[in-house]
C-alpha positions, 0 to 999 in steps of 0.5 A, a space after each residue: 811443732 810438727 807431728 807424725 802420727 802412725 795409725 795403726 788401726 781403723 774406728 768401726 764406721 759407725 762411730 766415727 762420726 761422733 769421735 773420728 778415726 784414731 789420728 783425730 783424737 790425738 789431733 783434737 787433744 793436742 789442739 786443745 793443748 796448743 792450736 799452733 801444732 800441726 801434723 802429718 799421717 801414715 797409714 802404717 796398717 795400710 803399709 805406708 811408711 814416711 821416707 827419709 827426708 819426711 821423718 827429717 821434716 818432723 819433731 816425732 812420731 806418735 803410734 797410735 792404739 790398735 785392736 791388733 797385738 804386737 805379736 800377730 803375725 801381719 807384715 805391717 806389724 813386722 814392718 812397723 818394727 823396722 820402721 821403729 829400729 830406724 827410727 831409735 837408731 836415729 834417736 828420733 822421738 816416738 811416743 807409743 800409746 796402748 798398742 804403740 806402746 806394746 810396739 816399741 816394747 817388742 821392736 826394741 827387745 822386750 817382751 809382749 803378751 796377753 795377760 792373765 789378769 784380765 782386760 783392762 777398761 774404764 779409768 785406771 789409776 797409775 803411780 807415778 815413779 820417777 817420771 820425767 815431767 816437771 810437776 809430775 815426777 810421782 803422784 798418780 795418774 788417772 787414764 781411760 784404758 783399753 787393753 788385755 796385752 801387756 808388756 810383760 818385760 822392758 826393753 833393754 835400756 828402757 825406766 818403766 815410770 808408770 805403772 799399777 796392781 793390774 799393769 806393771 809396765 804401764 809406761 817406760 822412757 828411753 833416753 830421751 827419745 822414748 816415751 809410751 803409755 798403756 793408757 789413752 790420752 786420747 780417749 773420752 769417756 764416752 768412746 770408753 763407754 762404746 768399746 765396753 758395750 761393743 765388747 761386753 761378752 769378751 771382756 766380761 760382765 763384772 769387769 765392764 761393770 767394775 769399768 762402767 764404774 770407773 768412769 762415774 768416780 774418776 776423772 779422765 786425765 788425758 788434758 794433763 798427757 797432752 802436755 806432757 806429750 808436747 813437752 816431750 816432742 818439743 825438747 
């Protein structure tokens, strides 16, 4: 299997030695998954987009996570846009992770927006409504987050089949093309752990300590993603 991996943000330079950039998580949990996948990156933020015959060349896409809104008003954002309408209208498969997500949403006619619930840090707990796993159609689901924007309304067309009391639309499918998530497969708890220290005053004392918390009484679920992930690009 094939991967295009869109990145759409940069890690501080001061943790990519310990963690890497962004296309490095998902490579490192997808290997571990299975070490036969490979990949290609485009540099989205940076404006540089597959061509016709390259997105051909793939099985699909994932966009990644970003400290960017899908609703700032940034050329790479709108044009990631258009690359996202191309790549639906040829029902390509495109799984959205946290701001890839949020991205689909909006590019595809729903509706984005930061919450007023507040960030959300440390491992959430999602319910699992209908989803289109084998094994995994409900139950829970237990992922590291790091958001305050959500998707507030779907796209047309798009099952939400994920969510919780702090982010209704955690995740949606579309056909069988469309797949996103508000949390991080990709993540570790101790990148988690890094965020919240770095962003301790915006996001704010009781909630990292609520987030803190989270990661000493649950456990990371992003193995279980992985597969769900390659089961979906492969079919």
């Amino acid at each position: 299997m094939h991967i295009g991996i869109l990145k759409t943000d940069t890690v501080r330079p001061e943790w990519v030695p310990d963690f890497g950039e962004y296309p490095d998580m998902f490579k490192r949990l997808l290997l571990d998954a299975d070490s036969s996948v490979s990949f290609t990156v485009w540099d989205v933020e940076g404006s540089i987009h597959p061509n016709e015959s390259e997105i051909d060349e793939v099985d699909g896409f994932i966009i990644t996570g970003s400290k960017s809104s899908a609703y700032d008003d940034k050329q790479w954002i709108r044009d990631l846009e258009g690359l996202i309408q191309k790549l639906h209208a040829k029902r390509k498969k495109m799984v959205g992770i946290c701001f890839g997500h949020q991205i689909i949403a909006k590019a595809l006619g729903g509706e984005v927006s930061k919450s007023d619930k507040g960030w959300g840090v440390g491992i959430h707990t999602y319910e699992l409504d209908n989803a289109p796993f084998t094994g995994a159609e409900s139950g829970h689901l237990k992922l590291v987050v790091s958001h305050q924007d959500q998707v507030h309304q779907l796209p047309p067309g798009a099952r939400n089949v994920v969510s919780n009391p702090h982010c209704e639309n955690a995740g949606f499918v579309m056909g069988d093309h469309v797949f996103t998530l508000q949390g991080h497969p990709e993540f570790i708890d101790e990148y988690s752990e890094a965020i919240m220290s770095f962003r301790y005053d915006m996001i704010g004392a009781d909630r990292v300590a609520e987030g803190r918390a989270s990661l000493q009484q649950h456990d990371h679920e992003g193995s279980r993603v992985a597969e769900w992930m390659l089961s979906f690009l492969a079919n």
